[in-house]
LUMSEZA-647156 format. One record per residue (C-alpha): x, y, z; residue in three letters. Coordinates in steps of 0.2 Angstrom, whole numbers, plus 5000, padded with zeros to 4 digits. Each point is the difference from the previous one (the first is absolute). Last residue first. Layout:
LUMSEZA-647156
XYZAla;...
***
This chain:
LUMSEZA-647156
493151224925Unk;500349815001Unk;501549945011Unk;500949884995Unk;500649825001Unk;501249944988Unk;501349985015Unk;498849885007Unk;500749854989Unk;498549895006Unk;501449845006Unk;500650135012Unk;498350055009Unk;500349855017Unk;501649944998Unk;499849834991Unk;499849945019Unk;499150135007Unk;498449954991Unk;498350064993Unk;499749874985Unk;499750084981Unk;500350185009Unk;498950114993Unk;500650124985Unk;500450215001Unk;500350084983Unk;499250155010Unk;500050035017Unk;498750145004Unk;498749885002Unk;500949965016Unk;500549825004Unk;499649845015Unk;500249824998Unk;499049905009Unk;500449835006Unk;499449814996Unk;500349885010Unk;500549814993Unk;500649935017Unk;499449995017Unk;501149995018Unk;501549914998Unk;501049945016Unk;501850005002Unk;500949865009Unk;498649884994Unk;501049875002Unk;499349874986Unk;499550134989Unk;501650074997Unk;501049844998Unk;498749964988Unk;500350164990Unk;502049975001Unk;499749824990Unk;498750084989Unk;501450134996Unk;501249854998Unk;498749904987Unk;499750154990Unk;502050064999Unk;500349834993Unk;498449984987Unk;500750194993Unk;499450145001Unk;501350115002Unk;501649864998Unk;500849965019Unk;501250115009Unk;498650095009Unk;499149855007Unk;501549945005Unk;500750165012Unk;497949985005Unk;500349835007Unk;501450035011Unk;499050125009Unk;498649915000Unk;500849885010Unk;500750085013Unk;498650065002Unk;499349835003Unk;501449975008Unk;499750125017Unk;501050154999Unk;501350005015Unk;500150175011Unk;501050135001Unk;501950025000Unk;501449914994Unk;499149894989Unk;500950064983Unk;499750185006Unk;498750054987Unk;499449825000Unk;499650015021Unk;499450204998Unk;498749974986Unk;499449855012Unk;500050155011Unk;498950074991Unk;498649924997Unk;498750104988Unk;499850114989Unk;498650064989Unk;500650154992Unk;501250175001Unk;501349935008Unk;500649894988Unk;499149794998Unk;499849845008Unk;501150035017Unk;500649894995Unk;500149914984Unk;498749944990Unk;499150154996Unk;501750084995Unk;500449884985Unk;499750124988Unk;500449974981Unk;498649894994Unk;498950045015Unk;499750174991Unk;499549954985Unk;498649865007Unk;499350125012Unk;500250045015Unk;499349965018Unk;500150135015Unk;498950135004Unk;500150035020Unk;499349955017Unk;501349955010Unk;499449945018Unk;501050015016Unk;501150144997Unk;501650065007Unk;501649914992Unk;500650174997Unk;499750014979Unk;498249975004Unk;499750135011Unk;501150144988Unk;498949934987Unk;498450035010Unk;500450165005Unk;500550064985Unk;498549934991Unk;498950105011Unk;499149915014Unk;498349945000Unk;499649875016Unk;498949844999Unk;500049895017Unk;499949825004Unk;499549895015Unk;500149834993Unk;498549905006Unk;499549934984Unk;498750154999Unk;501350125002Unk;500849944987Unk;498550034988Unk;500050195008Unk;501750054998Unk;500249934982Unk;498550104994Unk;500750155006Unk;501749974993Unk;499149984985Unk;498950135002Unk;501450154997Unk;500749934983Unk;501549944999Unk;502150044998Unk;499750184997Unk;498550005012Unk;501149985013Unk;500249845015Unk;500349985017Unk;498949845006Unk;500649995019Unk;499649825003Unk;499849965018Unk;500449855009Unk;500150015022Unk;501349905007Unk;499649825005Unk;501649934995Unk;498949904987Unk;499450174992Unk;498250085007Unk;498349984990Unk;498750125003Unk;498350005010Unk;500850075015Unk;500049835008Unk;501850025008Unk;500849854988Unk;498950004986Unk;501049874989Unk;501250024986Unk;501149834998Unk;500450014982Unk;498549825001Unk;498950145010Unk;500350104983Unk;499849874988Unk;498349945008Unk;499450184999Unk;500450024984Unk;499249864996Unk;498450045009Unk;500250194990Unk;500149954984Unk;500150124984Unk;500649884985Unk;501850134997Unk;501149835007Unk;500749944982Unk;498850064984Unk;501250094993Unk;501349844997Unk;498649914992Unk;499350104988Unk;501949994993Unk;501550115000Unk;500949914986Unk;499550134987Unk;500550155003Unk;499550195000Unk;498249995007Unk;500649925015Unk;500950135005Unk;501549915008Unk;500950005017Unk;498449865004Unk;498950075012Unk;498349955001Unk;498550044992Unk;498250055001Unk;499450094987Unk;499750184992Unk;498750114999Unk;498450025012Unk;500250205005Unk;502049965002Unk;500050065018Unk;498349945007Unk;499749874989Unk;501449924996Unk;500550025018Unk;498549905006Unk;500449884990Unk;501749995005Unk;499349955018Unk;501749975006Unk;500149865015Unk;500849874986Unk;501550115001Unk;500050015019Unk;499849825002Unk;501449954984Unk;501350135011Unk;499549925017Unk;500249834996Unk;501650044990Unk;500950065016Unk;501550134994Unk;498550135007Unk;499849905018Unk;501850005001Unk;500650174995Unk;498450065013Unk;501149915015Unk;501550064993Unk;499750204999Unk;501350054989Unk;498849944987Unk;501049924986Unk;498549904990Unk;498950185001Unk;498649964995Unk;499450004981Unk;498450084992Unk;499950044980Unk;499150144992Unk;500049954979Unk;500650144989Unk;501149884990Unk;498950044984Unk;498750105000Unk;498350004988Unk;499250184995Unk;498750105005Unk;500350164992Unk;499650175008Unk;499950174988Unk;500050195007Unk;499050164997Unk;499449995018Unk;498550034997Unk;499749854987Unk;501149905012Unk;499150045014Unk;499149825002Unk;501649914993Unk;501150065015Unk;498649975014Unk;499849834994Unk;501949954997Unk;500750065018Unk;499649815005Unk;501249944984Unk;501550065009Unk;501050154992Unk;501649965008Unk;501150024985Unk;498850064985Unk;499750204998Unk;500150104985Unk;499750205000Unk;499650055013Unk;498950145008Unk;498349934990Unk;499150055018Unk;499849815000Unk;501649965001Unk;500550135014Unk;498549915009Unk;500849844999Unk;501750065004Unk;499250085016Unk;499249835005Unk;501649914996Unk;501050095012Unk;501850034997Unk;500050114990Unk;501850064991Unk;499850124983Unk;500849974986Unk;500250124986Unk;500449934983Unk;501250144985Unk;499850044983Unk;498949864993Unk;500349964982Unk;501549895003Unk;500549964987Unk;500750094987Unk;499150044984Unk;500549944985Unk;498349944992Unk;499849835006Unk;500650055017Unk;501850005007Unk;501149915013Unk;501350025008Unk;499950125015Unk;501450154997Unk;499050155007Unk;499349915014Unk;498350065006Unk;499950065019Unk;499549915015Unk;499350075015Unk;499849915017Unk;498850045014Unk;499650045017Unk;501849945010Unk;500950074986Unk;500949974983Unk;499850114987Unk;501449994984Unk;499449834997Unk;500749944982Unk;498349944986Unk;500249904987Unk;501349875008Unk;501849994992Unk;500750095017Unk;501450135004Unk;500149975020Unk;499150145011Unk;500750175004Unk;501450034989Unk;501850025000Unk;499850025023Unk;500350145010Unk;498250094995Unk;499149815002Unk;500849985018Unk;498950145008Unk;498549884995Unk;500449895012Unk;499349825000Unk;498250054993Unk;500850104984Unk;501449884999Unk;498749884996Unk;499449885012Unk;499849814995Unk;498950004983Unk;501049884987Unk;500049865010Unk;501949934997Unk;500350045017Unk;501850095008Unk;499050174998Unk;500650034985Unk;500550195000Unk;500350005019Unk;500949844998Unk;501150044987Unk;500450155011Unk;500549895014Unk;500749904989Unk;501450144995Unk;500350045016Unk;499950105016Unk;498750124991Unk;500250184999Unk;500050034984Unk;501750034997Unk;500349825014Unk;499249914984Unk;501150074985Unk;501449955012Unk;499449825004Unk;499550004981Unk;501950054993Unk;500649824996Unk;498349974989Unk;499249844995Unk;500249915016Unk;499750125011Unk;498550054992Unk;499450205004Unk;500650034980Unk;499249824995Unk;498150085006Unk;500350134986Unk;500949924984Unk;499449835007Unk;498250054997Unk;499149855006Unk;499249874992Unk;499049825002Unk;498450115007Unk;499249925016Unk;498150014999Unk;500049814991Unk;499149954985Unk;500650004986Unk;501949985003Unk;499349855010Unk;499149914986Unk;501949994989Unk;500649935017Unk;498649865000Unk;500949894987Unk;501349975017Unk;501549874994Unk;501149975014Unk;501950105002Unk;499150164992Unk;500850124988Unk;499250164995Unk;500750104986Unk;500050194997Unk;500050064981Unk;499950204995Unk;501750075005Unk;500949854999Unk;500149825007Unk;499450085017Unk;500049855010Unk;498849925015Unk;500449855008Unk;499049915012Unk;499949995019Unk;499949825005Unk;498449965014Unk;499149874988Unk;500150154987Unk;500350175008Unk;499150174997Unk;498449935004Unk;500549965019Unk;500450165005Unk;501950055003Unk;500550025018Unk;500850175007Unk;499250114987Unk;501450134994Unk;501549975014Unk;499549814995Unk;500650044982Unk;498949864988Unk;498650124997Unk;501050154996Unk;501749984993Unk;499649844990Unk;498249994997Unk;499850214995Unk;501650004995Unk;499749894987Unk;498550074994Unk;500750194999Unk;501649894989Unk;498649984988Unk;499850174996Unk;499050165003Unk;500950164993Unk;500050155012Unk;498250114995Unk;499550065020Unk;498649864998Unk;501049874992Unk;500349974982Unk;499749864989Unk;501450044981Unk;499649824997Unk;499049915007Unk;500349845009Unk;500449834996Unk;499749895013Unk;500949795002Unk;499249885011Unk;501449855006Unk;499449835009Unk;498349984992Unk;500749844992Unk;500250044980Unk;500450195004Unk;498750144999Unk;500050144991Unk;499350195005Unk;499450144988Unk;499850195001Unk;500250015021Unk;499350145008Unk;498249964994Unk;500049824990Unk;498349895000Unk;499749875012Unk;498149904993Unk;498749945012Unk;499650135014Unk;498850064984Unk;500550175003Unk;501849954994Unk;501249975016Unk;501550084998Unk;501850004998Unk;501750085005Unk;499050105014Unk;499150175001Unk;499050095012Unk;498850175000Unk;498349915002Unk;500749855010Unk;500650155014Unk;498150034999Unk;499249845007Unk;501649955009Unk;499850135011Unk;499049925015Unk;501150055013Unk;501850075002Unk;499450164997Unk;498349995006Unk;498149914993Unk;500150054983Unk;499050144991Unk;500250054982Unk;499850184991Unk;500749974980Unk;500550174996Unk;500050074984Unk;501050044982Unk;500349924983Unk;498749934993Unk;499349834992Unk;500049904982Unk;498549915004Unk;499149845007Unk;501149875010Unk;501750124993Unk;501249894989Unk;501950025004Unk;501750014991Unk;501449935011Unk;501350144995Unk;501449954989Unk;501550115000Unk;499350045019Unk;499150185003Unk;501050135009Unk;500650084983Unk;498549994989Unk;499150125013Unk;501350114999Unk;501250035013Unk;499450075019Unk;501350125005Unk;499549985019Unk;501349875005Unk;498949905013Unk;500550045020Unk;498250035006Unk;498549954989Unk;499250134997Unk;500850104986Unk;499649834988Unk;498150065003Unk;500250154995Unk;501349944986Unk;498649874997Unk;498650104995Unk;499549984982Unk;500349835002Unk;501049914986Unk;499949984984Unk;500849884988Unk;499949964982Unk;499649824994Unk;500449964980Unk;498849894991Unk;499449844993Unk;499049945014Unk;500649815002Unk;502050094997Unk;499550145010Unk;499549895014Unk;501449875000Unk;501350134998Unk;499250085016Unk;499949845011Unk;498149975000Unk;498550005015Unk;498249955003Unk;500549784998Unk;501749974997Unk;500649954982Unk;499150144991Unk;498450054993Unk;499550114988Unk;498149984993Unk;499650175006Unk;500249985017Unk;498350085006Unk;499549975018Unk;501949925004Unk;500550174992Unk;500950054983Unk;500150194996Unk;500649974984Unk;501850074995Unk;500050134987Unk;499250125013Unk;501850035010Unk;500750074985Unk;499450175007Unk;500749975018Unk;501750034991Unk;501749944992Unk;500349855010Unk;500149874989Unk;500250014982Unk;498349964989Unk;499549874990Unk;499349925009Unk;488149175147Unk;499350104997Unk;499449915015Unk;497950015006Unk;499950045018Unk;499049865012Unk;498450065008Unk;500149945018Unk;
***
């Protein structure tokens, strides 16, 4: 198989777009010599002060159009130097100084499925990632401190920051988003595991309008890691959301029952969909009657983009008239008017609508078998595909520990038959027949191996040698024999064992499951491989239903920091690799209900609260994530496929100031360390 090559001023403010030119038009291609204290972008005192001038401000040509779209918005739009912050986050464009105007076309698999790719295009946190998935540069956020011990992380935000309908942003919106929405069961019923510290919630305080402070009862250096990194925005917009908040406002019963609802958390709810994933429903797809009886039709954002299309066939998203940041000449970001996205669930038509050149970046679920047929019509396509390395994108197999059916719960809580069915994958054969002959072997460890350093050679080598005489020995040992002679083996009650392998080509690729099929097969384990869509498969998984999960699942170094949720049951959200749940259920409910976790889970769990306490990097938190690894390896309750894949990453020559990905991967939030809302379209 032939193996694909990686690639791997003296001038007063705000008087006019004709100042503009006395600053240089400073790009990562062409920074002039000026360079500031982040990598690719500069407060705004910081930059005039290195560049010696004055920035004026203009903004896009069309935005009262575009402002007169989004339902609810005042529709006197102010000056372009009136929605911007006191102190815009000054950007350098990849390649040039862009355009205002366009549509960035993008396809995803359906509403609740597969967005990720282009909800990271329009999104925002306290912090980011730099390109380089090295360095956390501010966004939201101006600066950040830390205390001595990790225990208290203190923002400063920007001044004069608005939100999308041009109310004031301020640190009390942070606080009200942790206290009055994430920690209020009548919002989310149970807190997620990264929003707490060894199970304690923290406290969050607005100690003015610009400074919010996180307090932790345990030290946590991966909190800073978090705001970087994960989907869920640390704000809301208590001027809006607070007026529907019983606990912020007396009237918002009454407010509610005006609209038509029973109470203010209802309407909270229908706004925020009770989930701190940012694309539940809409208004729009709830009830779209709602949105004319309502102050607005979706909630005031800080994102780029605010949808004001939401159907079963497509989202639209429109340019924010107040986003934050600007470009080296004054213009404000972002270029791109508005992003259509379109759902398709099949991967054969979203191949051939990107080789027809109909989109204009593609990455999630863009599996490195569809890379031949994209790179030959690229040319004619008019469109660019980079190979590039992943990170956390590794398929990994588990069965379910809680089956409701006990018989099948035994066999797969049975180490002998979990090492035999691993060491009955042929991952060679997968290499070469889904990853066109790259990556490697390896097992699961929680970790991307590539991203630490105490996951050794060692640990990814456990039970992935392909050998079907020992896993046939491990399996007669689980008790599996032939009992009726039909050529396949039966459980120890003598019923009939059949692995139904449900799986979608979000979570894997379609030969995997295939693959996995047929080598189980041939140890006597009578196996099928069936595509559902991700909705399916979740709604499956999230009932107690499946027999084999088949999903991504390891993280990177970063995101293990902060989030304990792959050693906890059920091992993750919704969305991902999950697995038993009604261990979740027996520490949910204190051991009321459910079932027992065995210790070695138990074990880990109590290990990664450690782990994440301890100094990043240091010789402590080494020797505990070795300790968790081993735990890993030595149970095999998940299974790791192959390692070190490299993915395509798909975009329209139409895109300008668009860069790679460094490392495709959900876990730095797909396109948001590559500042996408410098993208734009070339005329």
């Amino acid at each position: 198989m032939k193996r694909i090559l990686l690639i791997g001023a003296a001038f007063c403010a705000f008087t006019g777009s004709a100042l503009a030119a006395d600053c240089p038009p400073v790009t990562v291609a062409n920074d002039q010599g000026i360079k500031g204290e982040f990598p690719q972008q500069f407060e705004l005192a910081e930059f005039q002060s290195l560049a010696s001038c004055t920035l004026s401000f203009k903004g896009n040509p069309e935005a009262a159009a575009l402002n007169a779209k989004i339902v609810g918005n005042p529709q006197d739009l102010p000056a372009v130097e009136d929605r911007l912050p006191k102190e815009p986050l000054v950007v350098a464009p990849y390649e040039e100084i862009g355009v205002h105007g366009g549509i960035l076309n993008g396809i995803s698999k359906a509403t609740e499925s597969g967005t990720s790719d282009l909800l990271s295009v329009r999104h925002v946190n306290l912090v980011r990632y730099s390109d380089n998935l090295q360095d956390i540069v501010p966004n939201v956020a101006k600066s950040w401190e830390w205390n001595a011990d990790f225990t208290q992380l203190t923002f400063k935000l920007r001044d004069g920051h608005k939100w999308s309908d041009g109310k004031p942003f301020t640190a009390d919106d942070v606080a009200f988003w942790y206290n009055n929405m994430l920690m209020d069961k009548n919002v989310i019923e149970k807190p997620k595991d990264r929003f707490l510290i060894d199970g304690k919630p923290w406290t969050v305080e607005a100690l003015d309008a610009t400074t919010v402070r996180f307090t932790l009862a345990a030290p946590k250096p991966g909190l800073l890691a978090q705001f970087a990194t994960d989907f869920a925005q640390p704000f809301q917009p208590k001027h809006f959301l607070g007026q529907f908040h019983p606990g912020i406002n007396a009237d918002a019963d009454k407010l509610a029952k005006e609209a038509g609802f029973e109470n203010g958390y209802e309407v909270i709810k229908f706004y925020y969909g009770g989930s701190d994933w940012k694309d539940v429903p809409s208004p729009y797809l709830k009830d779209a009657s709602k949105t004319t009886v309502l102050p607005a039709a979706v909630v005031p954002t800080l994102e780029s983009h605010i949808v004001y299309v939401d159907t079963d066939e497509n989202r639209k998203v429109v340019a924010n008239p107040y986003f934050h940041m600007v470009d080296t000449q004054g213009n404000q970001l972002p270029y791109i008017n508005e992003i259509d996205e379109v759902f398709i669930a099949d991967e054969q038509v979203q191949t051939l609508k990107m080789v027809n050149g109909e989109v204009g970046y593609k990455q999630q679920a863009v599996n490195l078998a569809q890379a031949p047929v994209l790179l030959e019509n690229a040319e004619k396509g008019g469109y660019k595909v980079a190979i590039v390395p992943t990170v956390g994108e590794n398929v990994i197999v588990s069965f379910n520990m809680t089956s409701a059916n006990e018989a099948k719960r035994a066999v797969f809580n049975d180490f002998n038959f979990r090492k035999a069915m691993s060491i009955a994958i042929d991952r060679a054969e997968i290499i070469d027949s889904v990853y066109l002959g790259e990556g490697r072997p390896e097992q699961y460890t929680a970790w991307d191996a590539n991203t630490v350093d105490f996951v050794t050679e060692a640990h990814l080598k456990v039970a992935t040698e392909y050998n079907v005489d020992e896993a046939n020995k491990l399996l007669d040992a689980a008790g599996l024999k032939d009992a009726d002679g039909d050529g396949f083996r039966d459980l120890p009650n003598g019923e009939r064992l059949v692995l139904n392998i449900q799986f979608s080509t979000q979570g894997t690729p379609a030969g995997i499951p295939e693959i996995l099929a047929t080598n189980w097969s041939s140890v006597g384990i009578q196996a099928t491989a069936k595509e559902v869509t991700s909705d399916e498969y979740r709604a499956a998984q999230s009932a107690n239903e499946l027999d084999v999960h088949i999903w991504t699942r390891v993280r990177p170094g970063a995101v293990l920091a902060y989030n304990p949720g792959l050693l906890i049951p059920p091992f993750d959200n919704y969305f991902t690799h999950r697995n038993g749940m009604l261990w979740a259920q027996w520490i949910d409910t204190k051991g009321a209900e459910g079932i027992e976790p065995p210790a070695d889970v138990k074990a880990g769990m109590a290990n990664i609260a450690k782990f994440q306490s301890a100094a990043a990097g240091s010789a402590e938190q080494a020797k505990i994530g070795g300790e968790i690894v081993q735990t890993l390896v030595d149970n095999l309750r998940f299974i790791g496929l192959v390692g070190s894949i490299p993915a395509p990453v798909y975009h329209n020559d139409e895109i300008g100031n668009f860069k790679p990905m460094t490392a495709k991967t959900y876990d730095y939030y797909q396109m948001y360390p590559y500042r996408p809302n410098q993208y734009f379209i070339k005329k």
